[in-house]
C-alpha positions, 0 to 999 in steps of 0.5 A: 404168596405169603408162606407158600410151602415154607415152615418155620424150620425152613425159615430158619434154615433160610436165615442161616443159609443167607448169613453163613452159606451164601454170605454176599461178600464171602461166596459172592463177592459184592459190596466189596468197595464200602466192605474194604473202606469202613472195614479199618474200624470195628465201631465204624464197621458196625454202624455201616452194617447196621445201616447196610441190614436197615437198607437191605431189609426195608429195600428187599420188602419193597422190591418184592412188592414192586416185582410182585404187582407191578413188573412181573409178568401179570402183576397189574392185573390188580388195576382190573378193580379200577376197570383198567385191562392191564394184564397183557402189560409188562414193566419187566424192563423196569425193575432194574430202574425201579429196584435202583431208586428204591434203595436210593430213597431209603439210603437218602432217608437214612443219611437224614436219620444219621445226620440227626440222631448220630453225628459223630458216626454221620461224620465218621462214614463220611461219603461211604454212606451215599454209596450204600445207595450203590451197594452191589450186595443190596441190588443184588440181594433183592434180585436173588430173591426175585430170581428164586421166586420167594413168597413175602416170608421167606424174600423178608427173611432171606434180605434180612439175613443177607444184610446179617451176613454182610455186616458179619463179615465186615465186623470180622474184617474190621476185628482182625484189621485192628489187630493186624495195625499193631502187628509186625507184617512185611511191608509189602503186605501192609495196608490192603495187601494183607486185607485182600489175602485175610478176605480170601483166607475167610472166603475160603472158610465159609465156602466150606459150607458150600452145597448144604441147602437147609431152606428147601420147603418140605414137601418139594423134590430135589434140584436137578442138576440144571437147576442147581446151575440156574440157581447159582447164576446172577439174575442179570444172566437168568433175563 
């Protein structure tokens, strides 16, 4: 439940495979909306991904929890310390909505803690930062890692890196945006043009890590060929 068959090697294969392989915004192409909006400053872009990797990290722990006892198939069996049957019962139906809402909570929370303790970075992200609550990267980082069945370790390990990831890519795309503001481009490229074909020249080079999986526990047998399709398919499409 907590390590299952994963060793420290994996893990770290893990963290690599989510910042670098599998990065949200590069090979999977979520959270796009804040990533093309915070992405023209690189101190801007670092306070959102901070944030986003805050987020995602604490939201992914909890979700797992929620899927763990509470909407997976079985999960309140736990009540049968109260005296209370609920074995036969599922909440699957409600994960999405539960997901949902505990991401909003902790963006909420973190609005308050930025207002307070940064006002010039509140300021500076402006609305981009209640919409982290709808950051398709962070739904959709908790999602995977309930679809692949992760233990606790390794679902921490694997949100935190994907947070990583995200805030790797935008802090690149703010760096080269920067550059880009005092370069000499046609005009037909400026502004979210030439952002677009730069996001598509780094998407290309990091899906040149494509198909290396360093996570696999020890110990395991190799995907099938329907498994590896399974894997790469969104969790919506699995249900």
């Amino acid at each position: 439940m907590w390590m299952g068959n994963y060793e420290s090697l994996n893990l770290l294969g893990l963290l690599i495979q989510a910042v670098f392989i599998e990065n949200f915004i590069l090979t999977n192409f979520l959270g796009m909306c804040t990533y093309l909006a915070c992405s023209t400053k690189l101190k801007t872009a670092n306070g959102l991904g901070v944030a986003v990797v805050f987020v995602i990290t604490i939201s992914g722990v909890l979700n797992w929890f929620v899927h763990q006892f509470v909407t997976r198939p079985g999960g309140l069996s736990w009540l049968s310390v109260f005296g209370i049957n609920a074995s036969a019962v599922s909440l699957n139906f409600l994960e999405f909505l539960l997901f949902i809402s505990v991401i909003a909570a902790f963006t909420q929370i973190l609005e308050i803690i930025l207002e307070k303790v940064s006002p010039p970075l509140y300021r500076t992200l402006g609305i981009y930062l209640p919409l982290i609550a709808v950051n398709c990267a962070i739904l959709g980082a908790c999602l995977f890692a309930v679809a692949r069945e992760y233990p606790f370790t390794p679902n921490l390990i694997y949100v935190f890196g994907s947070g990583l990831g995200w805030w790797l890519a935008i802090a690149l795309m703010a760096a080269i945006r920067e550059k880009l503001a005092s370069s000499n481009i046609i005009p037909s490229f400026r502004g979210m043009g030439i952002t677009f074909v730069m996001t598509g020249f780094m998407s290309m080079a990091f899906m040149g890590f494509t198909g290396i999986n360093l996570s696999r526990p020890s110990g395991t047998a190799e995907p099938t060929k329907t498994e590896l399709i399974n894997e790469t398919k969104t969790p919506v499409a699995s249900k």
